[in-house]
N, C-alpha and C positions, 0 to 999 in steps of 0.2 A: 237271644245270643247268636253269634255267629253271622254268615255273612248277609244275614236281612239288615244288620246294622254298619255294614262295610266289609272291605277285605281283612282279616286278620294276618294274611302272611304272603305273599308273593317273593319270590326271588327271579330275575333279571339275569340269565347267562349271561358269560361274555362267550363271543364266537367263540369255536371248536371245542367250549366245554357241553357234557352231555351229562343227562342225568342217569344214577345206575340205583344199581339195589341198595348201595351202601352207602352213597350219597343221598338218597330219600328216606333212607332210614335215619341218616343224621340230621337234614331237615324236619324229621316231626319229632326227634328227643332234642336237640336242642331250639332247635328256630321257633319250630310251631307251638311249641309247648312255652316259649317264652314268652312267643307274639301273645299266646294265649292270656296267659299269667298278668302279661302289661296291659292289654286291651280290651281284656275281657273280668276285669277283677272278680267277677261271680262264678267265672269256671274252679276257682279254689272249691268253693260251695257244691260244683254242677259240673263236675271233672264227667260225671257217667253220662253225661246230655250231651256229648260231642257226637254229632253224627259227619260221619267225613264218606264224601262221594267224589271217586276218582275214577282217570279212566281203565282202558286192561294195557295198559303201557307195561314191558316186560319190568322196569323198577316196581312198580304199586305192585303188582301179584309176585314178586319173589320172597323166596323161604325166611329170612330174615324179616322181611318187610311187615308178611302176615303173624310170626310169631309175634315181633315187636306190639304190632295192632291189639293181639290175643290180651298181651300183658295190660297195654290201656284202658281195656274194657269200654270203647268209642264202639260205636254202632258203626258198619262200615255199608255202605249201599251196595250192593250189586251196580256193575257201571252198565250205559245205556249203550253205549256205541266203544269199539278197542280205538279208534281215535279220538272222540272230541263229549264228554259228560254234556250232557242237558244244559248243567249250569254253566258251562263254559261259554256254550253257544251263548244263551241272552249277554254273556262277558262277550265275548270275543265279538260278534254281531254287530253290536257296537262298537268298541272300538274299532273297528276292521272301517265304517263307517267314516269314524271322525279320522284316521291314519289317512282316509284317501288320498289328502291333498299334501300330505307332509311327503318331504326328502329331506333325510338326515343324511350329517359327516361323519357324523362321529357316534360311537356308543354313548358318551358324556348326556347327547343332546336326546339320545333314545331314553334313557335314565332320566329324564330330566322331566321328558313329554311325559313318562307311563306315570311317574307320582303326580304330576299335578293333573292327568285326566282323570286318577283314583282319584285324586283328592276335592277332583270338582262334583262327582258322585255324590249326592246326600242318601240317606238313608231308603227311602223311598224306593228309589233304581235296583238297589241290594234287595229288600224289600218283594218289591215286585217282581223282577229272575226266581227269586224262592217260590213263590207266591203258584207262577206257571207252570213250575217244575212239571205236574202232574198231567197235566196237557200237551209235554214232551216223552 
């Protein structure tokens, strides 16, 4: 379960939005919990096998954030680095990678590129990021 078999949830600012306490706290009760629900149909079953690793970004560690976590009873990791988790890096890494040669005009076209470089991902790529974790 989870992201050995792809992304479950990402969301895609537009400029000058940022994320805060209360807005990451409404991304995992409604977004992620949904993404979950639809693309994960055995988390109904295996809701207590969530394990979520983020980084020390002031939204992930505020008072609301970790009560809210309390309530889910998700295993939360300790993060590796306050900028950038393990697993981001094998994500971003690459991507960072294939972005080189791109120039966007538009958000439209930014939204457009990050679904279908997720979507060119097979399972394997998610898979193996997991896989290293522990050698980061």
């Amino acid at each position: 379960m989870g992201p050995k078999k792809g992304l479950v949830y990402y969301e895609l600012l537009k400029p000058g939005n940022s994320i805060t306490g209360d807005r990451y706290r409404l991304q995992l009760i409604l977004l992620l919990s949904r993404a979950l629900q639809e693309k994960r149909p055995e988390y109904e079953q295996r809701h207590d096998k969530v394990i979520l690793l983020h980084d020390n970004a002031r939204p992930h560690v505020a008072k609301i954030v970790k009560k809210y976590l309390e309530t889910l009873k998700w295993d939360v990791l300790p993060p590796y680095s306050p900028d950038i988790a393990p697993s981001n890096y094998w994500l971003f890494r690459r991507m960072q990678h294939d972005l080189a040669s791109h120039r966007f005009t538009s958000f439209a076209e930014i939204e457009n590129w990050l679904q279908n470089w997720i979507a060119s991902k097979d399972e394997s790529f998610f898979r193996d990021g997991i896989r290293k974790l522990p050698e980061r």
